[in-house]
mmCIF file of the N, C-alpha and C atoms, coordinates in Angstrom:
data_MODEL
# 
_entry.id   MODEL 
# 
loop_
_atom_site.group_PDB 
_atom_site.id 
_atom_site.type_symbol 
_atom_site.label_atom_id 
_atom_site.label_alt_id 
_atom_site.label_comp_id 
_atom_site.label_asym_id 
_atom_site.label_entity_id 
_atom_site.label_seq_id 
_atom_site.pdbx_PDB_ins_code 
_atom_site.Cartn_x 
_atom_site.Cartn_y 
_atom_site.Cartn_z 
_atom_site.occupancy 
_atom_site.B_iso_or_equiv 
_atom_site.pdbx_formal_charge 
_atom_site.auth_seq_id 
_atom_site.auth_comp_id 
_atom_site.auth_asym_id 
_atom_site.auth_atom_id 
_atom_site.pdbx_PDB_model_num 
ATOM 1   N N  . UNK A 1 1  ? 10.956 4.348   8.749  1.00 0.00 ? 1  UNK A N  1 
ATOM 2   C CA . UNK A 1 1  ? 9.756  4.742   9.463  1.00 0.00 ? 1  UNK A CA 1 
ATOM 3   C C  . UNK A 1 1  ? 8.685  5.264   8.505  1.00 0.00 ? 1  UNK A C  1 
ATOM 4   N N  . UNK A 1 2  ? 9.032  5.374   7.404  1.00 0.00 ? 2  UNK A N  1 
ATOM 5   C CA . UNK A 1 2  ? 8.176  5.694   6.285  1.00 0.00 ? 2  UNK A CA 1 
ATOM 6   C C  . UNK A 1 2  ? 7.232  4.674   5.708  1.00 0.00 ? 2  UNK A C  1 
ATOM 7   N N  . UNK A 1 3  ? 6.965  3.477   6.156  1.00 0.00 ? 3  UNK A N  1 
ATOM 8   C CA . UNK A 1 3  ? 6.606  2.404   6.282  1.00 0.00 ? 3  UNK A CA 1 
ATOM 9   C C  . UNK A 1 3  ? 6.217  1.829   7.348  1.00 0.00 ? 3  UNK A C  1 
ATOM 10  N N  . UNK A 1 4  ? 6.015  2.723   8.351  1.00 0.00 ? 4  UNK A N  1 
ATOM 11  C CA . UNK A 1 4  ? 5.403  2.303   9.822  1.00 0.00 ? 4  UNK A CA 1 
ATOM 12  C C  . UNK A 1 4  ? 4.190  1.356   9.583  1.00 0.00 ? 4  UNK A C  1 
ATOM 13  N N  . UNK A 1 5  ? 3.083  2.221   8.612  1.00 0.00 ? 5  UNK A N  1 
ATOM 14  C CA . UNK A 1 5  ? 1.716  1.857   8.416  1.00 0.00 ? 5  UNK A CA 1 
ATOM 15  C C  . UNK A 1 5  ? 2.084  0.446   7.786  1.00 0.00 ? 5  UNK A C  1 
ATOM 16  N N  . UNK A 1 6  ? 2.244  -0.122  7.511  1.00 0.00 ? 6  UNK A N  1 
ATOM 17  C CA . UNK A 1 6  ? 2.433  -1.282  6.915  1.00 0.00 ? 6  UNK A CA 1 
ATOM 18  C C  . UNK A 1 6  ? 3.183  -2.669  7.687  1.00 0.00 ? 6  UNK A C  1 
ATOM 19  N N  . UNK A 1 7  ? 3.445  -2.159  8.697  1.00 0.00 ? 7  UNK A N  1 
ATOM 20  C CA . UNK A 1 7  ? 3.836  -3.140  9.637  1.00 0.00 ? 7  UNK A CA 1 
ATOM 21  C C  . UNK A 1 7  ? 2.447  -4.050  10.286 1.00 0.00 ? 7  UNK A C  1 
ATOM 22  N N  . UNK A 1 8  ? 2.736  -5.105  9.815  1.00 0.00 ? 8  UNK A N  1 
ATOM 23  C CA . UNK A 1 8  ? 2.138  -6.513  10.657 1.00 0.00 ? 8  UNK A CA 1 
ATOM 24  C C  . UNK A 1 8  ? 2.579  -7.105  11.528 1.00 0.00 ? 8  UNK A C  1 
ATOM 25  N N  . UNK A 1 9  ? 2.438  -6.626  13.316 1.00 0.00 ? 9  UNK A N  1 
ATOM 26  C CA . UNK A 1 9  ? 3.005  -6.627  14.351 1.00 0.00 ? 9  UNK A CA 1 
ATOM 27  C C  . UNK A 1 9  ? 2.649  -8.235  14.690 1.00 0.00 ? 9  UNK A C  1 
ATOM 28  N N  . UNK A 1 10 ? 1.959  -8.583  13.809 1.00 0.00 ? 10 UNK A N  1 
ATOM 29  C CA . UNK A 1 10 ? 1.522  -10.204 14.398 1.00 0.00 ? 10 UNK A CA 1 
ATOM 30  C C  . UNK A 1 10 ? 2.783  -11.276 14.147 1.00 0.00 ? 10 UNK A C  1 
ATOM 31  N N  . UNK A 1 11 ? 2.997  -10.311 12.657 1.00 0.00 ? 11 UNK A N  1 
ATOM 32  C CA . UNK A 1 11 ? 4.089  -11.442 12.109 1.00 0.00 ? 11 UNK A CA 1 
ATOM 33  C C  . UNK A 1 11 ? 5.946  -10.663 12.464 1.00 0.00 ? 11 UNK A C  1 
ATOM 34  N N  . UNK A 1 12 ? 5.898  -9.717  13.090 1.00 0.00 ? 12 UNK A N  1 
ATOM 35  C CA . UNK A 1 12 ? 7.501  -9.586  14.138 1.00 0.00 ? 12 UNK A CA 1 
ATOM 36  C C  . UNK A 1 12 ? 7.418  -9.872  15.006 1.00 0.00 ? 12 UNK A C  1 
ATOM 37  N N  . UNK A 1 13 ? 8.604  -9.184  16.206 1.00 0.00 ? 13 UNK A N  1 
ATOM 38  C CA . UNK A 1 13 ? 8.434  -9.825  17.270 1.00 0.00 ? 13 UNK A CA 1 
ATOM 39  C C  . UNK A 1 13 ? 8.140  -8.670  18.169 1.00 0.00 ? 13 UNK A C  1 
ATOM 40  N N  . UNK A 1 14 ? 8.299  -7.707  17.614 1.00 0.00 ? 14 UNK A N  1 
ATOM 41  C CA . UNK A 1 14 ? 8.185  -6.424  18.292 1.00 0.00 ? 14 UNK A CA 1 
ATOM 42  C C  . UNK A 1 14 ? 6.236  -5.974  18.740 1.00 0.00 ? 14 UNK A C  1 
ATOM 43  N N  . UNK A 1 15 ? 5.959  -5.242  19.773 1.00 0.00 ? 15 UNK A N  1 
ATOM 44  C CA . UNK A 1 15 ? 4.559  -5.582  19.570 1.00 0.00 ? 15 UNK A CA 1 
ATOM 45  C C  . UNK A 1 15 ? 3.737  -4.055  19.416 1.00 0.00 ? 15 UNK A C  1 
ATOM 46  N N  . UNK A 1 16 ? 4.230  -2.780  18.809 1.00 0.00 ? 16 UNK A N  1 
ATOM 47  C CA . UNK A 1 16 ? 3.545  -2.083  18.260 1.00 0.00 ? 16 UNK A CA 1 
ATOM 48  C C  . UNK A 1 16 ? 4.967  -1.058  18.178 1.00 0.00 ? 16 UNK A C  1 
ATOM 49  N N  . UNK A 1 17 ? 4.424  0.229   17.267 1.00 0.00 ? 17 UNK A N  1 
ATOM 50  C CA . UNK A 1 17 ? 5.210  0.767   16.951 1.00 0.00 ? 17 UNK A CA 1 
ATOM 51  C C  . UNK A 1 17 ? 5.852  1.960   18.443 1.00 0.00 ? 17 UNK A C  1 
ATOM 52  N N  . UNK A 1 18 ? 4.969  1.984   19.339 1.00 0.00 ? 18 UNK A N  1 
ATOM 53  C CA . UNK A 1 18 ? 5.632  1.984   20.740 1.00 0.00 ? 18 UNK A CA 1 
ATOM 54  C C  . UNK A 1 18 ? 6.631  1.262   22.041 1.00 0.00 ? 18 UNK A C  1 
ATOM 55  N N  . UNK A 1 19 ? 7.155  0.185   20.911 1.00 0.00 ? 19 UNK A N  1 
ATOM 56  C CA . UNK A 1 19 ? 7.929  -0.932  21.408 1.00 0.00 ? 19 UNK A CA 1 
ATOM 57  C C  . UNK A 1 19 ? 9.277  -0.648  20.604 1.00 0.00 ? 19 UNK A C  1 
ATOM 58  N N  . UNK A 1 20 ? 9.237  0.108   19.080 1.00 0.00 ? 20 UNK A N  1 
ATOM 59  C CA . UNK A 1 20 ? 10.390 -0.071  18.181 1.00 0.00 ? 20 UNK A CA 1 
ATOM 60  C C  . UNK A 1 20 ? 11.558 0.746   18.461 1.00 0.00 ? 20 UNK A C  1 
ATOM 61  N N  . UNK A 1 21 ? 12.720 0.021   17.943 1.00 0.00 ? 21 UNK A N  1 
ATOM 62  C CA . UNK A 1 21 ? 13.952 0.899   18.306 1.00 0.00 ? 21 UNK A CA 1 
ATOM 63  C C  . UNK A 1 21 ? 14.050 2.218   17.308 1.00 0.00 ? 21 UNK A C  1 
ATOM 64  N N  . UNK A 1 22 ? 14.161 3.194   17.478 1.00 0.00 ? 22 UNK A N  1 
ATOM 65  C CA . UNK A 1 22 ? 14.494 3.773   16.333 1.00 0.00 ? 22 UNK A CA 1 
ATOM 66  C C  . UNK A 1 22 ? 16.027 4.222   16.231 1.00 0.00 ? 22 UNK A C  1 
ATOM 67  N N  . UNK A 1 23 ? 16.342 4.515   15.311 1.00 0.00 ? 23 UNK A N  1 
ATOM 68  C CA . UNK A 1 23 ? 17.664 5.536   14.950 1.00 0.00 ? 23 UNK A CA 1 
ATOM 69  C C  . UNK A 1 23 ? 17.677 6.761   15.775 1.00 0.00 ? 23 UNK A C  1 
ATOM 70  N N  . UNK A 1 24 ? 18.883 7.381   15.787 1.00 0.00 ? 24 UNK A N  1 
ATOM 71  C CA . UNK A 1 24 ? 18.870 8.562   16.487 1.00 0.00 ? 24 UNK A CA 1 
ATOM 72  C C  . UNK A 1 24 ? 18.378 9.679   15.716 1.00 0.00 ? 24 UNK A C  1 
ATOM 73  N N  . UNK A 1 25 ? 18.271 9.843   14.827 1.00 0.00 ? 25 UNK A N  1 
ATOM 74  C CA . UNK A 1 25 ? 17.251 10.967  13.992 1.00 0.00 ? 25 UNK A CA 1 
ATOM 75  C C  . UNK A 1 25 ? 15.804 10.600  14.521 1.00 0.00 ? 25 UNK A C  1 
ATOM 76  N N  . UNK A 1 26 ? 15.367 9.360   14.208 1.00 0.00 ? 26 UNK A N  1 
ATOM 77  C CA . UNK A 1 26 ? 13.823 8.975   14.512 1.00 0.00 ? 26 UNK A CA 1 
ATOM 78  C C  . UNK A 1 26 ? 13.672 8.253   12.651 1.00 0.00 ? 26 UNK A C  1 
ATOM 79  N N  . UNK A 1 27 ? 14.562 8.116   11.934 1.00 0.00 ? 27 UNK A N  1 
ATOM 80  C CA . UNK A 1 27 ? 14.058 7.539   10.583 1.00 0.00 ? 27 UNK A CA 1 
ATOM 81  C C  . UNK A 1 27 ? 13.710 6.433   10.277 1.00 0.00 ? 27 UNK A C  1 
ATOM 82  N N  . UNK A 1 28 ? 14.582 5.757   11.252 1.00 0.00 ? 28 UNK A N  1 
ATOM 83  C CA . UNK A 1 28 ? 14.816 4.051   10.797 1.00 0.00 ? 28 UNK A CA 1 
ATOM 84  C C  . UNK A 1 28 ? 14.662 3.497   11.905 1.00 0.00 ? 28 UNK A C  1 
ATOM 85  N N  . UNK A 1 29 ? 13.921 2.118   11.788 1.00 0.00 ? 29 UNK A N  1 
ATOM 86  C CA . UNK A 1 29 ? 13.847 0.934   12.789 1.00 0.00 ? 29 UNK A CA 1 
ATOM 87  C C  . UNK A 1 29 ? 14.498 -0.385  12.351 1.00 0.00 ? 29 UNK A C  1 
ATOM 88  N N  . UNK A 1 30 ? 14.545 -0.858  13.023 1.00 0.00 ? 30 UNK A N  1 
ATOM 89  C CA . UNK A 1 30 ? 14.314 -2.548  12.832 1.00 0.00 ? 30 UNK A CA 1 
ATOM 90  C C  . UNK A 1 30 ? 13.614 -4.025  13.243 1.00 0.00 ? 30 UNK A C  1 
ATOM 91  N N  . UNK A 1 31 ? 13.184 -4.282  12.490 1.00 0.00 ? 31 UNK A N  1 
ATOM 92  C CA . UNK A 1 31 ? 12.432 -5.337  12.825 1.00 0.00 ? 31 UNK A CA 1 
ATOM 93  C C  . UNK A 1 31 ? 12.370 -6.686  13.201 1.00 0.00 ? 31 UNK A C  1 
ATOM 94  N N  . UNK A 1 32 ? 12.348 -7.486  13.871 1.00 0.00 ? 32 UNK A N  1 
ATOM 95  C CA . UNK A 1 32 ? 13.017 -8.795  13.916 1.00 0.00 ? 32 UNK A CA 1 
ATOM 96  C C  . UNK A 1 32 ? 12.012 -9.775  13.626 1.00 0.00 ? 32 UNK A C  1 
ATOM 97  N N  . UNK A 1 33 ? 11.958 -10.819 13.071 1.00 0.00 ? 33 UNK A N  1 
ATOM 98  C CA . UNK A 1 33 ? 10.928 -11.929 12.699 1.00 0.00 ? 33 UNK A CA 1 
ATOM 99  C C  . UNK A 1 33 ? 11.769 -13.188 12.675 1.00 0.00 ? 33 UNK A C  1 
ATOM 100 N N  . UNK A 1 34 ? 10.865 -14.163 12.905 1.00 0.00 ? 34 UNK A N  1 
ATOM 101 C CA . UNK A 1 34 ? 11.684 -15.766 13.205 1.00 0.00 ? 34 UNK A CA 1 
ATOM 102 C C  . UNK A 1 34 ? 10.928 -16.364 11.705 1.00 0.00 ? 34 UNK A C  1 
ATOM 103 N N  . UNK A 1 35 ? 11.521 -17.045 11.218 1.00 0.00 ? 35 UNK A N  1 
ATOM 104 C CA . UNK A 1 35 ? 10.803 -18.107 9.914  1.00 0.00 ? 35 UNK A CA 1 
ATOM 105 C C  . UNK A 1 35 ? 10.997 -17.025 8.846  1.00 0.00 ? 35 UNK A C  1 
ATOM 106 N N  . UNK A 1 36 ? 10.248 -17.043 7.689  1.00 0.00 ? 36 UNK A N  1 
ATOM 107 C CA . UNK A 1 36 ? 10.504 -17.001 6.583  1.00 0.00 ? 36 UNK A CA 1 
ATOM 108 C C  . UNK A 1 36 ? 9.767  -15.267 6.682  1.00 0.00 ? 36 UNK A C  1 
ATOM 109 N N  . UNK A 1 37 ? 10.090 -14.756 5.628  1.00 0.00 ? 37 UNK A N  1 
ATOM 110 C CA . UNK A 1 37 ? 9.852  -13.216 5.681  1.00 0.00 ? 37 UNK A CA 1 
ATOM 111 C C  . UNK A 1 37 ? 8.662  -12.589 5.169  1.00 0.00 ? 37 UNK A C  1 
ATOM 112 N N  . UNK A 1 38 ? 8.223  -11.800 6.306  1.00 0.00 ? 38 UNK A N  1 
ATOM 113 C CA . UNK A 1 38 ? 6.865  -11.360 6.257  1.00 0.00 ? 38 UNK A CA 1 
ATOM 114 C C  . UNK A 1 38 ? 6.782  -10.398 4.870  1.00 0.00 ? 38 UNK A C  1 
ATOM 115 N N  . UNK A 1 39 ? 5.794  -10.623 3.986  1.00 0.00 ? 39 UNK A N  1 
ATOM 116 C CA . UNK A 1 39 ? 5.709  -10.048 3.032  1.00 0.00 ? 39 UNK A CA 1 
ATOM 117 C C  . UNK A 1 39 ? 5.449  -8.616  3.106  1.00 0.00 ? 39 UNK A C  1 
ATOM 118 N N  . UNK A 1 40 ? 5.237  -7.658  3.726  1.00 0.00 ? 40 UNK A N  1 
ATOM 119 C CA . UNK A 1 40 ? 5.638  -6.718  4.113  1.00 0.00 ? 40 UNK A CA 1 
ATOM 120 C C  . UNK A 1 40 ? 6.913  -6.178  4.091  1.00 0.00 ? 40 UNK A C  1 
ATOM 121 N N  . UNK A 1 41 ? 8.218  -7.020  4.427  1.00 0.00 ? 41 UNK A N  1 
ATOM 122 C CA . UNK A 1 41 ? 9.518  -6.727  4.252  1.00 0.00 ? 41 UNK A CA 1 
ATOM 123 C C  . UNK A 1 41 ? 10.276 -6.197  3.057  1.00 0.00 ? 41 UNK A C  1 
ATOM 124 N N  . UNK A 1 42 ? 9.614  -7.297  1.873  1.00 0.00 ? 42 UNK A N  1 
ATOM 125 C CA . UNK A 1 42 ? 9.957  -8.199  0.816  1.00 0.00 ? 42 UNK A CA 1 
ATOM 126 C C  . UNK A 1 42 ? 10.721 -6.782  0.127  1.00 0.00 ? 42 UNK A C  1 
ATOM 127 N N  . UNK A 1 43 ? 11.619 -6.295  -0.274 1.00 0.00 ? 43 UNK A N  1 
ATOM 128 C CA . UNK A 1 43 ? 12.834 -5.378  -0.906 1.00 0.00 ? 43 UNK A CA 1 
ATOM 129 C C  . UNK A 1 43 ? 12.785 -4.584  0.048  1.00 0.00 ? 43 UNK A C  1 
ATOM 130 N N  . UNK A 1 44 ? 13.609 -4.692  1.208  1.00 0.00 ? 44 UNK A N  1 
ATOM 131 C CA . UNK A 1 44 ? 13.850 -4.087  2.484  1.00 0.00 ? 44 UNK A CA 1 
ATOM 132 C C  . UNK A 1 44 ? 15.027 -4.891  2.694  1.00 0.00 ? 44 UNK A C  1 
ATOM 133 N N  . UNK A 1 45 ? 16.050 -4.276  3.039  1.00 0.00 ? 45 UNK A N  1 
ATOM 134 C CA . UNK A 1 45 ? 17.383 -4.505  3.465  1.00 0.00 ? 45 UNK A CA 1 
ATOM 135 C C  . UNK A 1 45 ? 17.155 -5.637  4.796  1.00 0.00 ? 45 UNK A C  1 
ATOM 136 N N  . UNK A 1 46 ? 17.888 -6.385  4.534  1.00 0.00 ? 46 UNK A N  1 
ATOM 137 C CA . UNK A 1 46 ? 18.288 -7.579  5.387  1.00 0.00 ? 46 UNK A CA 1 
ATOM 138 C C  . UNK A 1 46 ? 19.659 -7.601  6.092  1.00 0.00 ? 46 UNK A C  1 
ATOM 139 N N  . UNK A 1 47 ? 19.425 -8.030  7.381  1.00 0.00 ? 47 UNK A N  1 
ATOM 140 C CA . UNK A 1 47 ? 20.989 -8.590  8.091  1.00 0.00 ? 47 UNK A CA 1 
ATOM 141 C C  . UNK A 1 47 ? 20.533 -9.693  8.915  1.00 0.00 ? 47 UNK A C  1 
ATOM 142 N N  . UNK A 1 48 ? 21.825 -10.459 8.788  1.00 0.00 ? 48 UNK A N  1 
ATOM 143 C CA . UNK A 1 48 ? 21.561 -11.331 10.129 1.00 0.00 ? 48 UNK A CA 1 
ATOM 144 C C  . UNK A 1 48 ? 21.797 -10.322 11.710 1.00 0.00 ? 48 UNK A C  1 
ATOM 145 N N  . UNK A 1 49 ? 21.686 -11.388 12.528 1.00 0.00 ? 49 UNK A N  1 
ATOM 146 C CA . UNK A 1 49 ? 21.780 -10.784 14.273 1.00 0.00 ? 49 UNK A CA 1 
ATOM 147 C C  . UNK A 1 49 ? 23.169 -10.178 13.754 1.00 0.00 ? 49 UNK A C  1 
ATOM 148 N N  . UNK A 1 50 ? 24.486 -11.236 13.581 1.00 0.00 ? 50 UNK A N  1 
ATOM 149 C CA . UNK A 1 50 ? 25.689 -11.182 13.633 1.00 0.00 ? 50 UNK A CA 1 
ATOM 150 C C  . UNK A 1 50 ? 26.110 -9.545  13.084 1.00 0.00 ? 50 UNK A C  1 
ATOM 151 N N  . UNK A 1 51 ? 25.275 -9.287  11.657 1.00 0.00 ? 51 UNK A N  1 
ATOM 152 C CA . UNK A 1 51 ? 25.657 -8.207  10.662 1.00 0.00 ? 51 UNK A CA 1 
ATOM 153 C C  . UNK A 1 51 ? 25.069 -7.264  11.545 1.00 0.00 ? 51 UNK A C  1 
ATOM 154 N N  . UNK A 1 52 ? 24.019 -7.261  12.053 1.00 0.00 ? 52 UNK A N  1 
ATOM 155 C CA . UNK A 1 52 ? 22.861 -5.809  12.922 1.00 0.00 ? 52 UNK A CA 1 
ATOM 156 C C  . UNK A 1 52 ? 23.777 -5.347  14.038 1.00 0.00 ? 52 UNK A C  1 
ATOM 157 N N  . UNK A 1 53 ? 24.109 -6.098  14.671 1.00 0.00 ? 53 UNK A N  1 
ATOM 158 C CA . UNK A 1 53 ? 24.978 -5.902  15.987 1.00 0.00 ? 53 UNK A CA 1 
ATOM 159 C C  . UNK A 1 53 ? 26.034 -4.583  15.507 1.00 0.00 ? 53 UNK A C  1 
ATOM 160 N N  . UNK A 1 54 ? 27.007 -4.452  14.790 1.00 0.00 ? 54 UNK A N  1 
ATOM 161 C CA . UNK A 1 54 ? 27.958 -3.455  14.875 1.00 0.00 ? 54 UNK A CA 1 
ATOM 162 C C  . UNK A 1 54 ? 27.050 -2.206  14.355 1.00 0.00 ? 54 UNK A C  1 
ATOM 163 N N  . UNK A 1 55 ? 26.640 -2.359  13.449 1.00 0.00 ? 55 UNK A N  1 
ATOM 164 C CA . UNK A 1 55 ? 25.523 -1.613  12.673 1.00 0.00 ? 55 UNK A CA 1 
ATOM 165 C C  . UNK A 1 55 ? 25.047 -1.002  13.688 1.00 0.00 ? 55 UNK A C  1 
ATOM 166 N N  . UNK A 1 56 ? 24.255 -1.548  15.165 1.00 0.00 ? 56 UNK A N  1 
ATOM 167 C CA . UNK A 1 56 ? 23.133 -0.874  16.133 1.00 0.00 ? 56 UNK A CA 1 
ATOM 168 C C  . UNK A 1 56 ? 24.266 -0.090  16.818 1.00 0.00 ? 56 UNK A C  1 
ATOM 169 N N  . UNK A 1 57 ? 25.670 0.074   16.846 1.00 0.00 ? 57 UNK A N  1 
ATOM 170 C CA . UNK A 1 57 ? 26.448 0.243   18.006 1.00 0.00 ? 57 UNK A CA 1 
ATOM 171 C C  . UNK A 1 57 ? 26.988 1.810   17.599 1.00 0.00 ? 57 UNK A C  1 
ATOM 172 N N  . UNK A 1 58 ? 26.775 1.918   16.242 1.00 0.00 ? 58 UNK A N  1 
ATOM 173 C CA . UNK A 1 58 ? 27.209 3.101   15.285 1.00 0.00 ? 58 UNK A CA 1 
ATOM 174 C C  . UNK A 1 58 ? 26.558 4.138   15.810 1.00 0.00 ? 58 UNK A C  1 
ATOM 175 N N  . UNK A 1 59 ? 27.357 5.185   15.388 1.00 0.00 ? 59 UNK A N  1 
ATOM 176 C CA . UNK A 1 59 ? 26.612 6.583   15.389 1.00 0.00 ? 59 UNK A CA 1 
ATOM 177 C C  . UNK A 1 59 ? 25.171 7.514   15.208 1.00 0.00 ? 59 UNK A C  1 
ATOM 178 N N  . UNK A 1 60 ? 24.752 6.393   14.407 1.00 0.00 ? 60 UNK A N  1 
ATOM 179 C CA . UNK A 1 60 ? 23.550 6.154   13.737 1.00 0.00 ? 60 UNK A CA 1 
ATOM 180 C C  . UNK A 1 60 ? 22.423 5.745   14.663 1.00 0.00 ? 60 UNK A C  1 
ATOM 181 N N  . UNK A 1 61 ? 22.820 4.756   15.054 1.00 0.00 ? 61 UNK A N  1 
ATOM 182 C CA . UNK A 1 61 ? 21.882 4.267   16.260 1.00 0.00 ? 61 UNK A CA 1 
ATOM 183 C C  . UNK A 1 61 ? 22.364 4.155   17.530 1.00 0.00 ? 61 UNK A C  1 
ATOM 184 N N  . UNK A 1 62 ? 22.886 5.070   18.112 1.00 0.00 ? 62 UNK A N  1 
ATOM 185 C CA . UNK A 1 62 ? 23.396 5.260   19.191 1.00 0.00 ? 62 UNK A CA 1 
ATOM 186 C C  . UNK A 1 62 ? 24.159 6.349   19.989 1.00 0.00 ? 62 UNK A C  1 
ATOM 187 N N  . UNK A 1 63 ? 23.492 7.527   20.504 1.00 0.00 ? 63 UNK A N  1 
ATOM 188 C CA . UNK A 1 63 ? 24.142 8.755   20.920 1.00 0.00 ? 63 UNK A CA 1 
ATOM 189 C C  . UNK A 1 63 ? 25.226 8.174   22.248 1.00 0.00 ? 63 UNK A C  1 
ATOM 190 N N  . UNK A 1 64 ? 26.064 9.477   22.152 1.00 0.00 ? 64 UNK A N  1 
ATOM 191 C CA . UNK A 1 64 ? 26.879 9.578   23.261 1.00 0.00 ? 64 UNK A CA 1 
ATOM 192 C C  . UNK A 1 64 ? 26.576 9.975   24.614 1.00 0.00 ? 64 UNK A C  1 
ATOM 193 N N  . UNK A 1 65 ? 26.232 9.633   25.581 1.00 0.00 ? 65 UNK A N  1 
ATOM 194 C CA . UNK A 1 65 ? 25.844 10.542  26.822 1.00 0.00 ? 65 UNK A CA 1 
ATOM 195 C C  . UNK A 1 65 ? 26.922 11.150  27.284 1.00 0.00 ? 65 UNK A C  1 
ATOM 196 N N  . UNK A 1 66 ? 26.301 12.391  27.232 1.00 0.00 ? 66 UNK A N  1 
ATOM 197 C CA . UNK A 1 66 ? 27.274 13.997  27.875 1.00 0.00 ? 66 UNK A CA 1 
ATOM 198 C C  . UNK A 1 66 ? 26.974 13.996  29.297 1.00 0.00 ? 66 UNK A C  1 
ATOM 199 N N  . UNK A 1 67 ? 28.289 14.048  29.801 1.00 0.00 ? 67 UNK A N  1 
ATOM 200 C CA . UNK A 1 67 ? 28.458 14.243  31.547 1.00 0.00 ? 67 UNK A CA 1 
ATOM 201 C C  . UNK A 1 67 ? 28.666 15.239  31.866 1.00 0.00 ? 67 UNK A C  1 
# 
């Protein structure tokens, strides 16, 4: 999220930074883009769908709801 300002919402798929997922702290997002990588990204950690999926399900990005 330290890199918010630098997001080119034209070229993800997400459509402003009131649309993004964040982490459960509020640090980190992710971004999704189709075709080749928006130069904006360019030395920014990469996953495919397959790799993001367990990753989003973690502790990290995902609290427990208390009953």
């Amino acid at each position: 999220m330290e890199n918010v300002d630098t997001i080119d919402f034209t070229q993800v798929l997400e459509d402003s930074v009131d649309t993004l997922r964040l982490s459960v702290n509020g640090t980190k997002t992710v971004l999704k883009f189709e075709g080749e990588m928006p130069n904006f990204l360019v030395g920014l950690q990469q996953y495919t769908h397959s790799e993001i999926l367990p990753i989003m399900k973690g502790d990290e990005w995902s609290k427990e709801l208390e009953i």
